[in-house]
N, C-alpha and C positions, 0 to 999 in steps of 0.2 A: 715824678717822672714815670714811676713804674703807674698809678694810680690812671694816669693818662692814659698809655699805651692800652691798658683794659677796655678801659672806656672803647675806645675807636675797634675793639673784634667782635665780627660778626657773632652774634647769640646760638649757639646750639643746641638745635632741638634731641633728647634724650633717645637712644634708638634702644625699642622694643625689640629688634630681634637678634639682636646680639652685634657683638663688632664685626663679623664679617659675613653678617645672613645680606643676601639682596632683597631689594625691593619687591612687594608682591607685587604679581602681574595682574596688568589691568583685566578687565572680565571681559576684552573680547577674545584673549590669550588660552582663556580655561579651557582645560582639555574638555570632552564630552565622552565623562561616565557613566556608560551602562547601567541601566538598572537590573536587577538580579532580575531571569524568568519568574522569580515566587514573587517579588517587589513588581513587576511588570503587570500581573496576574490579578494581585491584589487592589491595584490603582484600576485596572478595568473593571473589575469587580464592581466595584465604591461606583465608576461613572455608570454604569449599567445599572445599576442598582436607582438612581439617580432618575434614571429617563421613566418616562412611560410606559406602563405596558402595553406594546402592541396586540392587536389582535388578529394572528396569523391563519388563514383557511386557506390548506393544501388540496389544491387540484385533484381529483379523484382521476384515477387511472380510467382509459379512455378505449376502447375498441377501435380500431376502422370504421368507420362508415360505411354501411350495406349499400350495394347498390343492385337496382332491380336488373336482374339479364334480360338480352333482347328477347323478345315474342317473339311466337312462332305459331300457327294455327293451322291444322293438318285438317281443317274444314273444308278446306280446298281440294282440286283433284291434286292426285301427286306427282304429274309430270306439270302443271302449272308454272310459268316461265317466272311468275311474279318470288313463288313459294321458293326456288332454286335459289334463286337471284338472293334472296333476305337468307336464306340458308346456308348459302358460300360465304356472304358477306360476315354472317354472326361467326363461323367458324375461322375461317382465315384472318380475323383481326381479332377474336377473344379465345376461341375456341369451346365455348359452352354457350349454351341459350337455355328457354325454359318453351316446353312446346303447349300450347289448350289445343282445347277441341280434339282431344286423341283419342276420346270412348272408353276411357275405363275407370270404372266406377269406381267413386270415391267410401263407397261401402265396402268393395270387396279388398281398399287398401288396409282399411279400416279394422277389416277382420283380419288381414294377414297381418298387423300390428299386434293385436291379442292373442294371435298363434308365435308368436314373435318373442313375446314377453311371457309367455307360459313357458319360453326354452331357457331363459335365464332364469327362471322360479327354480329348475330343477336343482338337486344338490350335485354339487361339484363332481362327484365318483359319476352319478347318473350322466350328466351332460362327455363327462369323457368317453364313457363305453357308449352311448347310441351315438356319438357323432368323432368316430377314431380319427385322427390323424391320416389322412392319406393325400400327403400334398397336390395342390394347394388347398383338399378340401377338409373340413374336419371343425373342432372345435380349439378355441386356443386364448390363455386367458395369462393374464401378468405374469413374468415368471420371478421368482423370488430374491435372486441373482441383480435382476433388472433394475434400475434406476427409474427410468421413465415407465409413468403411469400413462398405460394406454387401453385399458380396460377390456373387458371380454366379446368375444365375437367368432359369430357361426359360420361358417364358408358354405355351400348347401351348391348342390348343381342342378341343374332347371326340375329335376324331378323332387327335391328336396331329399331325397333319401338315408333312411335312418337306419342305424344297425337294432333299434327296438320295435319290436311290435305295440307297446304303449302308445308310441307318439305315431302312429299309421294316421291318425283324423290330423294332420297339418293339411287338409281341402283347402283353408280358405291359403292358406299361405303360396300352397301347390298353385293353384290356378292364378294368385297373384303373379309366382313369376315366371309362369308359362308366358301369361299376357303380355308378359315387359320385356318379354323376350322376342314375341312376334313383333313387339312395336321397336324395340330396338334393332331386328334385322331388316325392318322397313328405310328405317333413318340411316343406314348401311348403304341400303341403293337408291335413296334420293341422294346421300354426299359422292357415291361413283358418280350419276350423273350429274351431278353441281360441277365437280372436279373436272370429267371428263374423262373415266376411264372405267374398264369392264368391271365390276364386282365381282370378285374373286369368291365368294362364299353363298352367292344368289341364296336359294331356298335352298341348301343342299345340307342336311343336319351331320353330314361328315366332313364340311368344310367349317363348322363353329364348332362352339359350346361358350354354356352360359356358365357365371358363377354368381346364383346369391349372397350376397355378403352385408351380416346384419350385426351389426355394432351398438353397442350402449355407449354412452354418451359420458364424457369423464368433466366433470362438473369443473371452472376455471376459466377464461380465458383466452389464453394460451394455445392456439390450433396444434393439435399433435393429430399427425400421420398412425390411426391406429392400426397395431399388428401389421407393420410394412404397407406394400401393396404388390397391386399385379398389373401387368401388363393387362391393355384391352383395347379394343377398335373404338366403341362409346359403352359410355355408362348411362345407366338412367335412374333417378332418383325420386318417388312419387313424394309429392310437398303437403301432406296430409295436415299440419300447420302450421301458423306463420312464425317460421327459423329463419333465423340467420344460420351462415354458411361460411366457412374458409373453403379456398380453390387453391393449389400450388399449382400456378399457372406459370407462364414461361418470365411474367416481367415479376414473379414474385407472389405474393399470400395478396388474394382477392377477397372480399366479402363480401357475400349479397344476401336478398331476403328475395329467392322466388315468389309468383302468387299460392296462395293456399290451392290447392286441385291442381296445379300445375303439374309439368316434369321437368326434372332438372334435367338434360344433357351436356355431358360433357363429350370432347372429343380425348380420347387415349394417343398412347406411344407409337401404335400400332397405325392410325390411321395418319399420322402426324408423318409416319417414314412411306407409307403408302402415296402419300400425293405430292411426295419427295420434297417434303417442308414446306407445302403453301398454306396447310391447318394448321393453326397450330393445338397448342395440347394441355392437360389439365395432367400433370404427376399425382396418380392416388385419384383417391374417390372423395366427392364433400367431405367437410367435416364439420358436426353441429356445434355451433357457440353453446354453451352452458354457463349461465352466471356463478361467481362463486359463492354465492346464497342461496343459489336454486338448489331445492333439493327435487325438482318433476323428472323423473326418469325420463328420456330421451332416447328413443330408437331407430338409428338407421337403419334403412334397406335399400342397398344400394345392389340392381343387376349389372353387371359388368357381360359385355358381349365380347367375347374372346375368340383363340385361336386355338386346336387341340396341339400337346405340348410338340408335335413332332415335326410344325412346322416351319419354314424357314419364312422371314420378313425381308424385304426388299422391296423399293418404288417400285411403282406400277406407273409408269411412264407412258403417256398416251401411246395409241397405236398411228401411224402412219396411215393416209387416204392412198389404196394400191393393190391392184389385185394379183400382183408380182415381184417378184425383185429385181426385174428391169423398171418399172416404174417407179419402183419406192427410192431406188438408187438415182433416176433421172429426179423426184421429188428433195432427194437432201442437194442435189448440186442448186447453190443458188448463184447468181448473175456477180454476187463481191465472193464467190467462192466458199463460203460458207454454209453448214450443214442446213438446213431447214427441217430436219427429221424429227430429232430430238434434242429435251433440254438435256444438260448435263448433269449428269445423277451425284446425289450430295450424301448418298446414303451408299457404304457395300450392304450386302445380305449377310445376316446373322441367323443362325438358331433361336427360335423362341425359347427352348427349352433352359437353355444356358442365360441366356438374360435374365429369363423372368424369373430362375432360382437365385441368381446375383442380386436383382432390385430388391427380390423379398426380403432377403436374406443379410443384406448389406444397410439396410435402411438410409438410401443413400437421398439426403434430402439440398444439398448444397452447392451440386454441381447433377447437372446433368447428364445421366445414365448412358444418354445416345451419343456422347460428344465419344467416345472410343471405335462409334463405328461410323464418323463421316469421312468423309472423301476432302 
């Protein structure tokens, strides 16, 4: 009886994990363990190692693109409608051009480049006692303090004048920016008439002043603003050879390559609030591109046509057609009631004096200088 009863139970299979372990869980139950960062590190490792070696060529670092500025050809007479007309057009939509045909000899730039570079030859005590500080003219070079490299440069006024009798023979330099200075108060009163309003400074040598301003060239990439800048009506840049150029213009950092004999113009702050923002304007003076490999010394000479410092800036708003103030009053009434006189001034009048020790001073490259004094 008992032998039977055996027979007929179910067979029991032997349990591995004890009497009261459960069943393992099937594998789609398993939790999902991390593997340690150094366990993670080392399985990339192995697959990397595994693969091919590529063969990676990184992009070389890149410049802007030069672009050439508009012509300009003073071949022509200088009240020529055509010349005007390409004149307002270069200025009030880039605000710089490059002029030919202007007559001055590519020799006598030539020698004022060697009179140039014999002033950086001098030793440092030299270069400070013949050319002392007397803002904004003098000599002024990295100061030690300073972070940003912007390299050495001469400030000189249309006579060049030195406190040493040594450096009396700068002839060719002198006559260089006498020249650049008659052509730049030329381009003065072709832009009053472009614009449309009297030239405030005509021939009259106590209504300007010039400032030479000669820079060496800081080898890099990188357009840097050297030694600040200044305020000015135009600048003018002879292109002795073929440079590229940085411009901090109004829509941002420009590049171009004038033609070689050329002149660079650019339009300033000065003539920018003069035609009460229809030029617009170049912040600062060129600056030469230099490779970071180049080691060819580099030298700007940039004339800037200025204001003496005592005077005040303000649009120069056309004049009214009237030979009274009965007429010119019967001239603003128009038929919907509206002024016909003038446009509405976008600029108040400021101090040159007080700006132009601010921009130098401030080295204010990221916002615009003039936005404190519009309307």
């Amino acid at each position: 009886m008992t032998s039977s009863t055996h027979k007929h139970q179910p067979r029991q299979l032997p349990n591995m994990y004890g009497a009261t372990a459960a069943p393992p869980p099937t594998p789609s139950a398993q939790p999902n363990i991390p593997l340690s960062t150094s366990d993670a590190a080392d399985a990339l490792s192995i697959l990397l190692h595994r693969l091919p070696s590529p063969t990676l060529t990184l992009p070389k670092r890149r410049s802007p693109p030069a672009t050439c500025p508009p012509t300009l050809s003073l071949n022509n007479s200088a009240t020529a409608p055509t010349l005007l007309d390409d004149l307002l057009s270069a200025s009030s939509q880039l605000g710089f051009f490059q002029l030919t045909d202007h007559s001055l000899p590519s020799q006598l730039a030539r020698s004022a480049e060697s009179d140039s570079l014999a002033l950086f030859d001098l030793p440092r005590d030299k270069k400070e006692s013949s050319f002392p500080k007397n803002w904004p003219f003098g000599y002024e070079a990295d100061d030690e303090d300073d972070d940003e490299e912007r390299g050495e440069s001469f400030r000189l006024d249309s006579s060049c004048s030195t406190e040493s009798t040594e450096l009396a023979s700068l002839d060719s330099l002198r006559e260089f920016t006498l020249a650049m200075e008659k052509l730049g108060v030329r381009i003065v009163e072709l832009l009053c008439s472009a614009v449309g309003f009297e030239n405030p400074i005509r021939e009259d040598p106590t209504r300007f002043c010039s400032l030479m301003w000669i820079t060496e060239g800081v080898p890099g990439n990188k357009p840097v603003l050297s030694g600040g800048f200044y305020p000015y009506i135009v600048g003018l840049q002879y292109q002795i050879r073929c440079q590229k150029y940085s411009l901090l213009a109004d829509s941002g950092w420009v590049s171009v390559s004038p033609q070689v004999d050329s002149v660079m113009v650019t339009l300033g702050d000065i003539a920018h609030v003069w035609s009460n923002g229809k030029l617009k304007k170049v912040r600062g003076k060129p600056v030469a591109h230099l490779g970071d490999t180049n080691n060819t010394r580099c030298i700007s000479m940039s004339l800037l046509v200025t204001l003496p410092t005592d005077s005040t800036i303000s649009p120069l708003l056309p004049k009214l057609v009237g030979s009274n103030d009965d007429e010119i009053k019967k001239d603003e009434e128009q038929s919907d009631g509206s002024s016909g006189e003038r446009e509405e001034r976008l600029f108040n009048s400021f101090s040159f004096e007080d700006y132009a020790w601010r921009v130098y001073h401030e080295r204010i490259l990221f916002k615009d200088p003039l936005d404190r004094y519009r309307i």
